[in-house]
C-alpha positions in Angstrom: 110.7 94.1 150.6 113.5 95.8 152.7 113.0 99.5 153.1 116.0 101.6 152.6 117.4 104.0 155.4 118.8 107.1 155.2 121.7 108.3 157.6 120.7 110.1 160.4 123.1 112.9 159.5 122.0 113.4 156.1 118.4 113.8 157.9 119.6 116.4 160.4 121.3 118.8 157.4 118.4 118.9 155.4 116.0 119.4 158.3 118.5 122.6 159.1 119.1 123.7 155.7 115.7 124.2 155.6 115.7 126.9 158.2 115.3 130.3 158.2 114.3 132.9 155.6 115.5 133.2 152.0 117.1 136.0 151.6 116.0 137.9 148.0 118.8 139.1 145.7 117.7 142.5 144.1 120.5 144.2 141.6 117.9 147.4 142.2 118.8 147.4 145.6 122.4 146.9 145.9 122.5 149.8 143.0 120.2 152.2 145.0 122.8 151.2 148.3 125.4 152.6 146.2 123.2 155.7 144.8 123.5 154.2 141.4 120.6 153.5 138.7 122.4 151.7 136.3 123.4 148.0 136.8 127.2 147.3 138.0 130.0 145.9 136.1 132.5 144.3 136.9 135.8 145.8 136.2 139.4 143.7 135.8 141.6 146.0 138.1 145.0 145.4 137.6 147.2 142.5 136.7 150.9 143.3 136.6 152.9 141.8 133.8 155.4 138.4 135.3 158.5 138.1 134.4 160.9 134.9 134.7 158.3 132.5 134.4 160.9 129.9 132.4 163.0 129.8 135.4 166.6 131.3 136.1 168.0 129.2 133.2 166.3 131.6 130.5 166.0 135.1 130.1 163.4 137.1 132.3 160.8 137.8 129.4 161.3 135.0 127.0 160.5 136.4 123.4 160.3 139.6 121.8 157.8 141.1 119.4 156.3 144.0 116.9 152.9 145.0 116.3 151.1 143.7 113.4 147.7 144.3 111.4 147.9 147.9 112.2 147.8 150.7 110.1 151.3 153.5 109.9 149.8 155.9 112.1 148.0 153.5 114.8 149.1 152.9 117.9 148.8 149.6 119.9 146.5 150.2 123.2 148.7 148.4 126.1 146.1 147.5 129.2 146.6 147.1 132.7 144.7 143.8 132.6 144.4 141.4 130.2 140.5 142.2 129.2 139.0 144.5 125.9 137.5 146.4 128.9 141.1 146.8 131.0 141.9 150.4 131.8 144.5 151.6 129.1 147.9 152.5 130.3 150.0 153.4 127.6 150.5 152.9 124.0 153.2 150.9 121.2 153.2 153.0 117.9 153.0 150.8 114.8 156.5 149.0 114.2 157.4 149.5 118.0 159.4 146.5 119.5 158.6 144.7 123.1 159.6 142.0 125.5 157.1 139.7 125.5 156.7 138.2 129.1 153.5 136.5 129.9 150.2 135.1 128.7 146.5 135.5 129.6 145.0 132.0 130.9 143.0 132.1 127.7 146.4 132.5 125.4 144.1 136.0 124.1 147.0 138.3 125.9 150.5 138.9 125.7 152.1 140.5 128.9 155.1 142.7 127.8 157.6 145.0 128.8 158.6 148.0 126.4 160.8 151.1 125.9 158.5 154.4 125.0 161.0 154.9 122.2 159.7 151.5 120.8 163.2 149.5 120.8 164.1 146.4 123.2 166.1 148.4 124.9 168.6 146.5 127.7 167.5 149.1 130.0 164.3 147.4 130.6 166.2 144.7 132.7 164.2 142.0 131.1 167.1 140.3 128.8 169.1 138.7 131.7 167.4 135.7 134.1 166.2 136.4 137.2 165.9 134.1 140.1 162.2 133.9 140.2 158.9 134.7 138.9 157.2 137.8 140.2 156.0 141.1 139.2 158.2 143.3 136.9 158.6 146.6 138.6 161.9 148.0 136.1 162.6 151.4 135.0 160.2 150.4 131.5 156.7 150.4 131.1 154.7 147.2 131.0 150.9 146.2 130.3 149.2 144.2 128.5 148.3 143.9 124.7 145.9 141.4 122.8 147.5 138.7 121.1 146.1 139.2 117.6 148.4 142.5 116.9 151.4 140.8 118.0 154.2 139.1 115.7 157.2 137.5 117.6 161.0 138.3 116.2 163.8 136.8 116.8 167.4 136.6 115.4 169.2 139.9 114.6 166.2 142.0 116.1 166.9 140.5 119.5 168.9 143.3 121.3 172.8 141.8 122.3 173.8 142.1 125.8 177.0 143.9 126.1 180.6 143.1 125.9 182.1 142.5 128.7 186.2 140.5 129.8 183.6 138.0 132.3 181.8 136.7 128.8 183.4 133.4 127.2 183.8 134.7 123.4 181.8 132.6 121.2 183.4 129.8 119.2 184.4 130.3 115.3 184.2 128.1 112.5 
């Protein structure tokens, strides 16, 4: 019967892995480093909101949208991450319009752009392309808002860019 060898190398890592001391984790202690009692949480910071994900070939935030499933007088809580437990940073009364701009990896969060006066207003700078993805950092507010409360328009609610002589006029018929 022919006995199997193992690599020397494979020998010599576990013979070294198995140096030293383990090291004990303790939440207690890193809490009582920090003068803390309770346990820590982790918090989501900050994600800004991405415009011209599409490319130059589209608009910077792609879609629009309105709150839904909310009653008259609620408002819509806009996050500055895309978590429940995101630190709130504004808020879209019911029937208030937005550019929608971005997702959450988990397709829960929308990232938008709006207008406190609850319009798509052109002065958010979000209706024309831009040459490359990156943060939006317009004269607007932006954030994030769960997906569930949103309801895409489109059509006639879209706002129109202005007339200008540089426009081609569009065809009749």
């Amino acid at each position: 019967m022919r006995r199997a060898s193992l690599p020397f190398g494979f020998l010599l890592s576990l013979a070294l892995a198995s140096c030293g001391d383990p090291v004990p984790y303790s939440e207690s202690a890193n809490n009582a480093a920090a003068g803390d009692d309770a346990p820590t949480a982790l918090t989501p910071g900050t994600r800004p909101v991405r415009i011209g994900e599409f490319g130059p070939a589209f608009a910077a935030c792609a879609a629009a949208g309105t709150t839904r499933k909310l009653e008259q007088a609620q408002d819509l809580p806009v996050r500055a991450a895309p978590f429940d437990n995101g630190a709130a940073v504004g808020k879209i009364a019911s029937g208030g319009r937005f550019f929608i701009c971005s997702r959450s990896l988990d397709q829960k969060w929308f990232g938008v752009v709006y207008d406190q006066g609850g319009s798509l207003a052109q002065s958010c700078g979000v209706s024309d392309p831009v040459n490359a993805a990156a943060a939006y950092a317009g004269p607007c507010k932006s954030g994030w808002v769960e997906g569930a409360y949103v309801k895409f328009i489109a059509g006639n609610d879209l706002p129109t860019p202005p007339a200008d002589g540089n426009q081609a006029a569009a065809p009749s018929g």
